[in-house]
C-alpha positions in Angstrom: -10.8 122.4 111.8 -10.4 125.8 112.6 -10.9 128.3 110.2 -12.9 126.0 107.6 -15.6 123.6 107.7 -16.1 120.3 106.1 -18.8 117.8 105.7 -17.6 114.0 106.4 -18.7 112.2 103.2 -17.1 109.7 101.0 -16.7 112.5 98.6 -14.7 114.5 101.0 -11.5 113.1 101.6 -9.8 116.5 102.1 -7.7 117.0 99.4 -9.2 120.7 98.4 -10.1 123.4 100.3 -11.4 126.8 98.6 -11.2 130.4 100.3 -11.8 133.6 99.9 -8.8 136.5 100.1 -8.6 139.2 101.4 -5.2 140.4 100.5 -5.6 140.4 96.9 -3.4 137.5 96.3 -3.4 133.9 97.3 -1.1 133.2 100.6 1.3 130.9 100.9 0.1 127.4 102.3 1.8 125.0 104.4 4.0 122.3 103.3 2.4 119.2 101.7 0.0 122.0 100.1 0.2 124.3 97.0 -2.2 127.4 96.4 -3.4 129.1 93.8 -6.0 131.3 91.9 -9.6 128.8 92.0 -10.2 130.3 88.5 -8.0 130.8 85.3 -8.6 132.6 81.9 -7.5 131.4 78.5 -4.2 133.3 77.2 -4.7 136.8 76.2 -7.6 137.1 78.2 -8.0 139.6 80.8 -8.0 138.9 84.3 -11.2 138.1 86.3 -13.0 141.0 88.5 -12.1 141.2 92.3 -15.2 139.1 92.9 -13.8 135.7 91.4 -10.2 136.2 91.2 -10.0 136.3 94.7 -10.5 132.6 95.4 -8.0 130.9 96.4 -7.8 126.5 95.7 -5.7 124.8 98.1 -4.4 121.2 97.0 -3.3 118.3 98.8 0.3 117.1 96.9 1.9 115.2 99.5 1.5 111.2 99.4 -1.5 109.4 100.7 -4.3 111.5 102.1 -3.7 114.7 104.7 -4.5 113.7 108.2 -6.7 115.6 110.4 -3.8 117.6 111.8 -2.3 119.0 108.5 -5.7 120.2 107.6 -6.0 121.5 110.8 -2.6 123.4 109.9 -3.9 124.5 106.9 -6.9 126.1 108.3 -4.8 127.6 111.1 -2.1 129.0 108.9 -4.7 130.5 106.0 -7.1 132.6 108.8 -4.1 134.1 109.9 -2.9 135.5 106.7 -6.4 136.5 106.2 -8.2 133.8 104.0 -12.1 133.3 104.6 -14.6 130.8 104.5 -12.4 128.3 103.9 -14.4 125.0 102.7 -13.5 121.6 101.2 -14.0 121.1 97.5 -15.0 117.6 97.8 -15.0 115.3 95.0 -18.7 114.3 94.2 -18.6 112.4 90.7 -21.8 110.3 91.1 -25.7 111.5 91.6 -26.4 110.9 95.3 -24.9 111.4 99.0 -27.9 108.9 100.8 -27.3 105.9 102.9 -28.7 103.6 99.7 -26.6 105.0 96.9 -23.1 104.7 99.2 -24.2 101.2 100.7 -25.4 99.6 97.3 -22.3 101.0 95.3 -19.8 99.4 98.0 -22.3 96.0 98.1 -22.3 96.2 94.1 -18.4 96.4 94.0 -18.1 93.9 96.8 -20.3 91.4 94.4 -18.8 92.0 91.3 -15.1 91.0 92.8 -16.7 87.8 94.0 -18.1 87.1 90.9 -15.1 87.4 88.5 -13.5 84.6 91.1 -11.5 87.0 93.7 -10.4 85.5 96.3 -8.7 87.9 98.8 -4.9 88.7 98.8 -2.9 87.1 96.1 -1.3 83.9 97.2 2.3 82.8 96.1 5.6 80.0 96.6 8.7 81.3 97.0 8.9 83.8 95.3 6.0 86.8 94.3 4.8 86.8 90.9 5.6 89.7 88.2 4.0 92.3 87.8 2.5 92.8 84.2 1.3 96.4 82.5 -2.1 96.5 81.5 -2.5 99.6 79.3 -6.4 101.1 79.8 -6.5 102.7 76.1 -9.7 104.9 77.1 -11.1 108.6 78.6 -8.5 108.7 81.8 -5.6 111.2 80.9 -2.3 109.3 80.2 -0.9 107.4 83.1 2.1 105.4 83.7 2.4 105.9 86.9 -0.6 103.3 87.9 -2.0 106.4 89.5 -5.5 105.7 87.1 -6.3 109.3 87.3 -10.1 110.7 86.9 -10.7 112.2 83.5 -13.8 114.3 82.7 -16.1 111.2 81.9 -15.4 108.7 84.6 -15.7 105.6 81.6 -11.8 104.7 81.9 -11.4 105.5 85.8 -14.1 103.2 87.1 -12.6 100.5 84.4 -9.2 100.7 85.4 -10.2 100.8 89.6 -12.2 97.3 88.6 -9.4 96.0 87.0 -6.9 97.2 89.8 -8.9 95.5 92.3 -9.4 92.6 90.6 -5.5 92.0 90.1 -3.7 93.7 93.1 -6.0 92.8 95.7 -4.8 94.8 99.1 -2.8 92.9 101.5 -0.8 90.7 99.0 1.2 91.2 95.7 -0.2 93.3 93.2 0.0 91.0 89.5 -0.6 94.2 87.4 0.2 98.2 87.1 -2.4 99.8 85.5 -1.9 102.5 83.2 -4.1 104.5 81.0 -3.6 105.9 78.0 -6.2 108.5 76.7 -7.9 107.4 73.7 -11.3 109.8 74.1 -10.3 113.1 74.2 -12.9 114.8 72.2 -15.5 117.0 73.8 -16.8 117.7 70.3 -16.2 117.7 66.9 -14.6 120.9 67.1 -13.4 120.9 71.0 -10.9 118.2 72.4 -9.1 118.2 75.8 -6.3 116.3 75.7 -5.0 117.2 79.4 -8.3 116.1 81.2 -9.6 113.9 78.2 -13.2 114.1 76.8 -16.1 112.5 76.3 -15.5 110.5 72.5 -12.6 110.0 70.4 -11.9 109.2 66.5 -10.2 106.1 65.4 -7.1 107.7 65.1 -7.1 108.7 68.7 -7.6 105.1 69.1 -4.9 104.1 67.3 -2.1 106.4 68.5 -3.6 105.6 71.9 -2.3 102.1 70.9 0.6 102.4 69.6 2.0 104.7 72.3 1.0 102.2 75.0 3.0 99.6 73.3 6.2 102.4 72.5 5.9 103.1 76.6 5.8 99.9 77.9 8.9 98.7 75.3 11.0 101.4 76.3 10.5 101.0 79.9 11.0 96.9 79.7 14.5 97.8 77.5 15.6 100.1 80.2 15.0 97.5 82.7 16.9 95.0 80.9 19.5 96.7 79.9 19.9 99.1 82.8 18.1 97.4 85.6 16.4 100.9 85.7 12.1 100.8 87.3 10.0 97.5 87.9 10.1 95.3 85.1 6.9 94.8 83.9 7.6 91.5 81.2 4.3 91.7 79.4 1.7 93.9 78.3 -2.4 93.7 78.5 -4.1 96.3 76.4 -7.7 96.5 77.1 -10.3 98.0 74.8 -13.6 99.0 76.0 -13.9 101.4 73.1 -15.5 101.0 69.6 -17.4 102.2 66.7 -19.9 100.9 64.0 -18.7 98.9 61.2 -21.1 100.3 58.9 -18.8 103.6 59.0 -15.5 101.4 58.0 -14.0 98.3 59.6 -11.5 98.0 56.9 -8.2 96.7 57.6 -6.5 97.7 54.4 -5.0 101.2 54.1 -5.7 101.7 50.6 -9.5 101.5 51.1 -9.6 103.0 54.5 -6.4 104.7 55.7 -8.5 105.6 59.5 -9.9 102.4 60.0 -6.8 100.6 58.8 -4.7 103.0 61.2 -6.2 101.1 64.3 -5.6 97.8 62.4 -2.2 98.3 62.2 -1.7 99.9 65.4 -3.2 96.6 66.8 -0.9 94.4 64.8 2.4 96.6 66.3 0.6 95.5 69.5 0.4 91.6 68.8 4.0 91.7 67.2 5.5 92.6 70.6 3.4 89.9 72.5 0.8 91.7 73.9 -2.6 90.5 74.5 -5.0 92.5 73.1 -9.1 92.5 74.9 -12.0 94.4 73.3 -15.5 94.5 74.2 -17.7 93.3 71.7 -20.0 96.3 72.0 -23.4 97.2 72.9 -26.9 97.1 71.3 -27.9 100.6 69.6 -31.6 99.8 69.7 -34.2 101.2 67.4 -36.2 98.8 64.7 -33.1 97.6 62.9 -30.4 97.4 65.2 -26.6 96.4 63.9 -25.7 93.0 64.5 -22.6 91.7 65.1 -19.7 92.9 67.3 -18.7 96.8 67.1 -14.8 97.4 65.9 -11.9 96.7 66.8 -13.5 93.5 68.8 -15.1 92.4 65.1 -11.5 91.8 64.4 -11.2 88.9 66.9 -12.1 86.3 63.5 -9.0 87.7 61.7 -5.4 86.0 63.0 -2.5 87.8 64.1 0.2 88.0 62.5 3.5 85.0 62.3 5.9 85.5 63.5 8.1 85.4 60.1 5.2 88.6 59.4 6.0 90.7 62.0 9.8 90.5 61.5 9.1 91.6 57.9 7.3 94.6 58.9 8.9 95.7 62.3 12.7 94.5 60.9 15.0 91.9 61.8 16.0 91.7 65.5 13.2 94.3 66.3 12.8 92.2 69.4 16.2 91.8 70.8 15.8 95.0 73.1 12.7 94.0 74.7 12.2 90.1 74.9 14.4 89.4 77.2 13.6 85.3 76.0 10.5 85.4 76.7 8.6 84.0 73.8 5.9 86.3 71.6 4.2 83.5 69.4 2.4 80.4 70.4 4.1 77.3 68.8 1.8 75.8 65.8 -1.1 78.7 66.6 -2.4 81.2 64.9 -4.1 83.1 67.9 -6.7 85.8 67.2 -5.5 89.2 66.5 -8.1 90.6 69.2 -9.9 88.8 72.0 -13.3 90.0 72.3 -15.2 90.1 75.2 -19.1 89.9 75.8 -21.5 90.5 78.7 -23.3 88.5 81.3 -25.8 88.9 83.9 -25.3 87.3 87.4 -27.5 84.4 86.1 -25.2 83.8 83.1 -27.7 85.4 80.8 -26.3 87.9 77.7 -27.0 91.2 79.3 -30.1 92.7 77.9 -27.8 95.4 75.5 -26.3 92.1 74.1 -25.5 93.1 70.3 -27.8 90.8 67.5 -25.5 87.7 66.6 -22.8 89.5 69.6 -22.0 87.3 71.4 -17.9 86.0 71.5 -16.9 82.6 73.4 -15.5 85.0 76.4 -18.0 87.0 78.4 -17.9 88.0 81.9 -19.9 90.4 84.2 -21.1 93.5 82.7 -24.0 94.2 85.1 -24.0 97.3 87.0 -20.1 97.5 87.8 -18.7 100.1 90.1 -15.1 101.0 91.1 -13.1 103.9 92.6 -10.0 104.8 94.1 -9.3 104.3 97.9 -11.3 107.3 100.0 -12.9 108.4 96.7 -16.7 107.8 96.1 -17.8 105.7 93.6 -19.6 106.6 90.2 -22.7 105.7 89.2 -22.6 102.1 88.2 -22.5 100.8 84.6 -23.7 97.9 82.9 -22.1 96.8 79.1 -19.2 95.1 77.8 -16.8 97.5 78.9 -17.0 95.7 82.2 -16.3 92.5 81.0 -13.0 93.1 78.8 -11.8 95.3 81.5 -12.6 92.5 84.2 -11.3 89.4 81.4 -7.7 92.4 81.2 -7.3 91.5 84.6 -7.4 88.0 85.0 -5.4 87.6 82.3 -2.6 90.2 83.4 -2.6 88.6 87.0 -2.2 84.7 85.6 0.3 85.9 83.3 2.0 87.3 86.6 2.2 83.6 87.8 3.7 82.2 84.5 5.3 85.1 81.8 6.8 82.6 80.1 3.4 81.6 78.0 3.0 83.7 74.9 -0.5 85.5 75.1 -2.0 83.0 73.2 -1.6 80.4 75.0 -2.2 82.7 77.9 -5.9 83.3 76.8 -6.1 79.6 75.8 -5.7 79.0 79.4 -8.3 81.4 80.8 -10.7 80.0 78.8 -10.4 77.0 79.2 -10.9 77.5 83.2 -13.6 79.5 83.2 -17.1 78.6 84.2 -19.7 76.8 81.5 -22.6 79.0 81.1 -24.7 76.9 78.7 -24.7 79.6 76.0 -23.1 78.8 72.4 -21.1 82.0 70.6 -22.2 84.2 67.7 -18.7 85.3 66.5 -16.4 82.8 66.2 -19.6 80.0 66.0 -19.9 76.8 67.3 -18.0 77.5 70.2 -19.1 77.4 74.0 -19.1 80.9 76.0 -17.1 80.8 79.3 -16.9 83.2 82.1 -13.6 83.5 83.1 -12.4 83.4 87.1 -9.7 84.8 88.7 -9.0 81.6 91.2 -9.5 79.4 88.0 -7.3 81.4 85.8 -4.3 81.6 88.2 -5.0 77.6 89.2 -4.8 76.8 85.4 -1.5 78.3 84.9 -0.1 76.9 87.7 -1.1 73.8 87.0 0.9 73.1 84.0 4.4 72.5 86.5 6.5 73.4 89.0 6.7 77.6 89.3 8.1 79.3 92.2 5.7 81.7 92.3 2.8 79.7 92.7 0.8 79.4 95.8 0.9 75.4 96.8 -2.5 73.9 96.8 -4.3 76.5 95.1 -8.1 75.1 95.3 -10.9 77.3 93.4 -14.6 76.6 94.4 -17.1 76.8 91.1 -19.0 79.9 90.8 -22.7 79.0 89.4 -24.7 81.1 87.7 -27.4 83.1 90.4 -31.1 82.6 89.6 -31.8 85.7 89.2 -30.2 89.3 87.2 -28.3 90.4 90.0 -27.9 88.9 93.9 -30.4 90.1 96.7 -30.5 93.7 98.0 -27.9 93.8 101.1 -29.7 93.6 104.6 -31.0 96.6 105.4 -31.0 97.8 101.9 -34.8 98.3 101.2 -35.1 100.5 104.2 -32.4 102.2 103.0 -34.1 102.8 99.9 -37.4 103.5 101.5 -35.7 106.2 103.0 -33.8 107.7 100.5 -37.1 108.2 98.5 -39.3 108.5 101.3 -40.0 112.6 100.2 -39.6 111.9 96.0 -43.0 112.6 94.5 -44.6 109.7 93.3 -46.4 108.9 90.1 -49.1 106.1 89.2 -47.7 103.8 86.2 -50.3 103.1 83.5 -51.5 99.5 82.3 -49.0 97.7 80.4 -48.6 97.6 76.6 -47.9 96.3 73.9 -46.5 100.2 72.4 -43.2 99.8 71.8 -40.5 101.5 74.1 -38.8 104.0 72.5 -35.1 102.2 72.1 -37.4 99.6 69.9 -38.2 102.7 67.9 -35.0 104.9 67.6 -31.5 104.1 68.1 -29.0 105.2 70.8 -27.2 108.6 69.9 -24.0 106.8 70.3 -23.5 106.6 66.6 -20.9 107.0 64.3 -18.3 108.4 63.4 -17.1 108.5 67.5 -14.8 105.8 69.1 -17.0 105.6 72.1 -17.0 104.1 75.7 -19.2 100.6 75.9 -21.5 101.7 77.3 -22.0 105.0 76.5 -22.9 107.3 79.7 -25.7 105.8 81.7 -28.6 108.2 83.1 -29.2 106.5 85.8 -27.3 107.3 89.5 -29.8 104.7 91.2 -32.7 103.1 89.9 -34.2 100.0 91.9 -37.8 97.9 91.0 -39.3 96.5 93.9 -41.7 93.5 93.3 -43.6 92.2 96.2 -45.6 89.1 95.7 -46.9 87.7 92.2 -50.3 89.6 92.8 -49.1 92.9 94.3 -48.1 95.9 92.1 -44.6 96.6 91.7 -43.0 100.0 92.3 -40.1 102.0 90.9 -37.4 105.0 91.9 -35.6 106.7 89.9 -32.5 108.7 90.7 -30.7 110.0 87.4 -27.0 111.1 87.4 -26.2 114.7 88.2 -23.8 114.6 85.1 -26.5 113.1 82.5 -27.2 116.5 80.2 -29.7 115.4 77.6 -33.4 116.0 77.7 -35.6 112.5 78.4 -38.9 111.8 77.8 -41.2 109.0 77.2 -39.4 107.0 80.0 -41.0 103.1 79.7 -40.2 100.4 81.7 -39.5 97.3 79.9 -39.9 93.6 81.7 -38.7 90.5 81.0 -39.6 86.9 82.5 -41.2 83.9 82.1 -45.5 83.3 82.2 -46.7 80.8 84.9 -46.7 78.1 81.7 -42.6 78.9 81.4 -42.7 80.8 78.4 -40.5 83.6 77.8 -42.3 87.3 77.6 -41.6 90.5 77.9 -44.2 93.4 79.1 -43.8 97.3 78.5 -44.8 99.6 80.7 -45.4 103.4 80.2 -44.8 106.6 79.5 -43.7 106.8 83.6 -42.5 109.6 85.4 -42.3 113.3 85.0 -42.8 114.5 81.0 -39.4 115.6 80.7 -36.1 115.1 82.8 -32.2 115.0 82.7 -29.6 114.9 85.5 -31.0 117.6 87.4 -34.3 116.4 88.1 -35.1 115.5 91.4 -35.5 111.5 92.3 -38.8 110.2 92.0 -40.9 107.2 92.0 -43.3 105.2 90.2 -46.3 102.8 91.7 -48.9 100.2 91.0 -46.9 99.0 88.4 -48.2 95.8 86.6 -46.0 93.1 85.7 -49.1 91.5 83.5 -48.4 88.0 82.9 -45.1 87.5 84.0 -44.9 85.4 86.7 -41.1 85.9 87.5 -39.4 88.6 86.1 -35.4 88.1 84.8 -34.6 91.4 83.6 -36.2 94.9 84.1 -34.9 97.8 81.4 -35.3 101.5 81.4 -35.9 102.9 78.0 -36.0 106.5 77.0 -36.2 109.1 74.3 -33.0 111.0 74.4 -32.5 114.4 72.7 -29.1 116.5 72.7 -29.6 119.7 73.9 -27.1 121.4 71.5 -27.6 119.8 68.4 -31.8 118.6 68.4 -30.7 115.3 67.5 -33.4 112.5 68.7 -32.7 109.1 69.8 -32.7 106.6 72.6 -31.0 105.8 75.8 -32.1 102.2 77.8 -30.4 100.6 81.1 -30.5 97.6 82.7 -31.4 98.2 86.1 -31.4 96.4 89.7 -34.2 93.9 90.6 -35.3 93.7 94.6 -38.1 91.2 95.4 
C-alpha cells in the first residue's frame, strides 16, 4: 500500500495501522477509519513527551474487514497530511508465525469439530430452527452482541469461537448467539480490569456474572414478546468453564458462607428461568495429595434444582409470565440436576491426563488440545482441560434445543446423553453411571426424533464416532516436515535416562489455587510442543515452543510417559530435568533428543511437567500439559 507496509500473516488482517506525526496531532483518517493518540495516560497525569505522544493508531470500525483498496486509501490519505512509517499493528495472540504452528492449529480445530459430531451446515424442514443464547460467563469483556470479543487472557474467546463453530456452522442457520459475560476480571488482588477483563475472578464476580446473563437474556426475550423488538432468542445455555477449590467453601447456605452461597443462588435464579446450566468439572492441581472430586460450581451437579412450586416462592408468583412465552421451564416428574458437569476426554476416549481423583461426571467430551478464533484472526495456543468440554457439551445442547424449544432443559440434557457415544468408562460423581460423549449429529437426531417438527432436516442419519487408538489423530501430511523445519535452527539438548524421580507436579501443586475463580485450565505454557517417536527401539525426540504470553519462571522441565509394556501392562516413565535450566515465554524454541521411552512399548499419553515460580510474588509450584503425540 503506499505509504505503509504490512506483512501478510494470519495475524495481520489489517484492522490497525500505527504512524508516526509530524504535525503534532493525529490527522483525520478516511471513512470507515477513526484515529487517535497510540498511547494514553491515567487522569491527572501529564501528557507524554513529543517522542510517544506523536503516534498515531488507526482502527478499522466499518463492518467486515477493510479491503485492499480502503487500506490503500488510508495509506494515501495519511502520507499526505504528513504521517510516517505507517505499519500494521497486527494481532499476534499465540507464540509462533511458522508453517507448523498455523497448519497444526487449523488441522487441530478442523479435528476437534469432527470429533464433537459436526457435520457441515446445519440442516432443516420447513422452517429454520431458533436461535438460542448461550451466555460464556468467563475472561471475554461483556457481549451481547455475539461479537465474542478478545479479552486480555484469551480463556473465554477461544471457548466461545469453539462453541460458535460448533453451533452456527457457516453456510447454514446459526442454532445459537453467543454472548459473553465477564466473570474474570481480576489482574490481581488489588488490580481488576473490568473493560478488557483479567486474568482471575472471585466468586462474586462469578455470581453477578450469572445473574446478569440471565437479567439480559429475560429482558431481551420480554421485549421480543411483547414488542416483537430483536431476534428472539427462547432459551438460555450458560456455560461454566470456571471454578474454584472446595476446600476454600462450597457452601450453599448463606448463613455459613454468604460468597460461596452467592454463586449458589445466582445459579438457582438461573435454573428457575429454564436455563441450562454446564460446568466443567475441573482440573487436577497435582502435587503429592491432589483434591479429589469435582472443583465448584460443577460439584453442585449432585444437588437438584429447584420445583417448580420453589422457584415461584422465591422469584414471586407470575415471575414468569413476561418471559415464557409457554414454553415450559420444569421437566414433568424430574428433578433435574441444578448443574451439569462436564468432564474431559482424549481422542481415544481416555480421561485426559489432568482428570481430577474421583472427577469424572457421566458427560465428558473432548478436552485435548482445542483451538478456536474468529474469522481472519489467528488462533491461540491450544488448550487442553475441561473447559473444552462444557464449552463444546454448551453447544450441542444450545443447537438441539434450536430444533425443539419446547423441551424443558432437563429433558433437553436427558436427550444429549442419551445420544452420545459409549466410551466404556463408569462416572465418579454421580456413580454408577456410564460416561457418554456427546455428538452434535446425534444430539440434533435425538430431538428430532421424538415427532413431527418443522424445523427438522428429513432423514437426519448420524454415523458413530469411535474412539481413536491413540491420544490425538496423526500429524496432517506434511506436518513433520513442517515441524522439522520450524525447529530446524533451535538448539538441541540430550535427554537423560529415565527415572523413577518424580516430576515436579507429583511433588508440588499447580499455582492455580484458591481463593481465584479460575479458567479450566489455567494458562498453558506451551505455544507448540510435539514428541516424535520413531520405531519401538529408536530414541524419541522433543520440541518445545512455549507461549510468548507465559510470564512465570520454569525449571526442572520432565517429561512424563504413559503406555503399556510389551506384556500389556499399564506404566508410566519420567524423564528428566530436559531443556535449558530456566525458561518462560520468552525463551527461544528448543529441542530435546535421545529420549528413552524405557519399557513402554506403546505410548498413550506424553505430559510436560514443570516447576513454576511467580515472578512477583516467589510463590513455587507446578505447571504440567498434555501434549501432541507424532509416531
Amino acid at each position: 500500500m503506499a505509504g505503509g507496509t504490512s506483512t501478510p500473516t494470519a495475524g495481520c488482517a489489517g484492522l490497525r495501522w500505527v504512524g508516526l506525526s509530524t504535525t503534532g496531532a493525529c490527522p483525520m483518517p478516511p471513512p470507515g477509519w477513526v484515529g487517535g493518540p497510540a498511547f494514553g495516560v491515567p487522569a491527572g497525569s501529564p501528557p507524554l513527551p513529543p517522542y510517544l505522544a506523536d503516534y498515531c493508531l488507526y482502527s478499522w470500525t466499518a463492518p467486515g474487514l477493510p479491503a485492499a483498496a480502503d487500506v490503500n486509501n488510508l495509506g494515501v490519505q495519511l502520507a499526505g497530511a504528513g504521517v510516517l512509517g505507517l505499519a500494521e499493528d497486527c494481532v499476534v495472540v499465540g507464540p509462533l508465525a511458522d508453517g507448523f504452528s498455523d497448519a497444526s492449529r487449523e488441522w487441530l480445530h478442523a479435528e476437534y469439530m469432527s470429533r464433537m459430531g459436526s457435520f457441515g451446515p446445519l440442516t432443516f424442514g420447513s422452517k429454520r430452527p431458533a436461535e438460542v443464547r448461550i451466555a460464556l460467563a468467563d475472561s471475554s469483556p461483556d457481549d451481547t452482541a455475539g461479537t465474542l470479543p478478545l479479552g486480555t487472557l484469551d480463556h473465554g474467546y477461544l471457548l466461545g469461537w469453539l462453541a460458535k463453530d460448533l453451533a452456527c456452522p457457516a453456510g447454514g442457520p446459526c442454532a445459537a448467539r453467543v454472548t459473553t459475560e465477564l466473570a474474570l476480571p481480576r489482574i490481581d488482588a488489588e488490580k481488576a480490569d473490568f473493560t478488557k477483563g483479567g486474568l482471575v475472578g472471585t466468586r462474586l464476580d462469578l455470581a453477578r456474572a450469572i445473574v446478569m446473563a440471565v437479567e439480559r437474556w429475560k429482558k431481551d426475550r420480554a421485549d421480543h414478546l411483547l414488542l416483537g423488538a430483536g431476534v428472539d432468542h427462547p432459551r438460555l445455555v450458560v456455560n461454566l468453564s470456571v471454578g474454584w477449590e472446595p476446600a476454600l467453601g462450597c457452601d450453599s447456605n448463606p448463613a455459613s458462607n454468604a460468597v460461596s452461597a452467592s454463586v449458589y443462588d445466582a445459579l438457582v435464579h438461573a435454573h428457575c428461568h429454564g436455563a441450562a446450566v454446564i460446568a466443567a468439572a475441573g482440573n487436577d492441581r497435582g502435587g503429592p495429595s491432589p483434591p479429589h472430586g469435582l472443583v465448584c460450581p460443577a460439584a453442585w451437579t449432585v444437588d437438584a434444582g429447584p420445583t417448580s412450586g420453589t422457584c415461584t416462592s422465591l422469584e414471586g408468583t407470575g415471575y414468569t409470565n413476561a418471559f415464557a412465552g409457554g414454553l415450559p421451564l420444569f421437566p414433568p416428574g424430574r428433578e433435574p440436576p441444578l448443574v451439569h458437569a462436564v468432564g474431559g476426554l482424549e481422542y481415544a476416549d481416555r480421561p485426559i491426563a489432568r482428570t481430577r481423583p474421583e472427577g469424572m461426571p457421566p458427560l465428558a467430551a473432548l478436552a485435548l488440545q482445542g483451538v478456536a478464533a474468529g474469522p481472519s484472526r489467528p488462533f491461540p495456543a491450544p488448550r487442553t482441560g475441561t473447559s473444552l468440554g462444557a464449552a463444546a457439551v454448551s453447544a450441542i445442547a444450545a443447537a438441539a434445543w434450536a430444533y425443539r424449544p419446547s423441551l424443558s432443559a432437563g429433558e433437553l440434557l436427558e436427550l444429549v446423553y442419551a445420544s452420545g457415544e459409549r466410551t466404556n468408562l463408569v462416572a465418579d460423581v454421580p456413580s454408577p453411571a456410564e460416561v457418554k460423549r456427546p455428538s452434535l449429529c446425534a444430539a440434533i437426531a435425538a430431538v428430532c426424533s421424538l415427532g413431527n417438527n418443522a424445523a427438522c432436516p428429513p432423514g437426519l442419519a448420524c454415523a458413530p464416532i469411535p474412539p481413536r487408538f491413540d491420544q490425538n489423530p496423526p500429524l496432517f501430511p506434511g506436518g513433520l516436515a513442517l515441524l522439522d523445519a520450524a525447529f530446524e535452527d533451535a538448539p538441541a539438548f540430550v535427554a537423560p535416562p529415565p527415572s523413577d524421580d518424580p516430576a515436579p507436579s507429583e511433588q508440588v501443586p499447580s499455582l492455580a489455587i484458591p481463593p481465584w475463580v479460575r479458567p479450566q485450565p489455567d494458562s498453558p505454557p506451551c505455544g507448540s510442543c510435539v514428541i516424535h517417536f520413531g520405531s519401538v527401539h529408536d530414541p524419541a525426540w522433543l520440541v518445545v515452543e512455549l507461549d510468548s504470553r507465559y510470564g512465570r519462571e520454569l525449571t526442572d522441565m520432565s517429561l512424563i510417559l504413559s503406555g503399556v509394556t510389551p506384556a500389556g501392562t499399564l506404566a508410566r516413565v519420567t524423564v528428566g530435568p530436559l531443556g535449558p535450566a530456566q525458561m518462560n515465554g520468552l525463551t527461544g524454541p528448543f529441542r530435546v533428543t535421545g529420549i528413552q521411552r524405557s519399557s513402554l512399548a506403546r505410548v498413550s499419553s506424553a505430559v510436560l511437567s514443570w516447576q513454576s515460580t511467580d515472578p512477583v510474588t516467589g510463590e513455587v509450584g507446578s505447571v504440567s500439559e498434555q501434549i501432541l503425540i507424532s509416531d
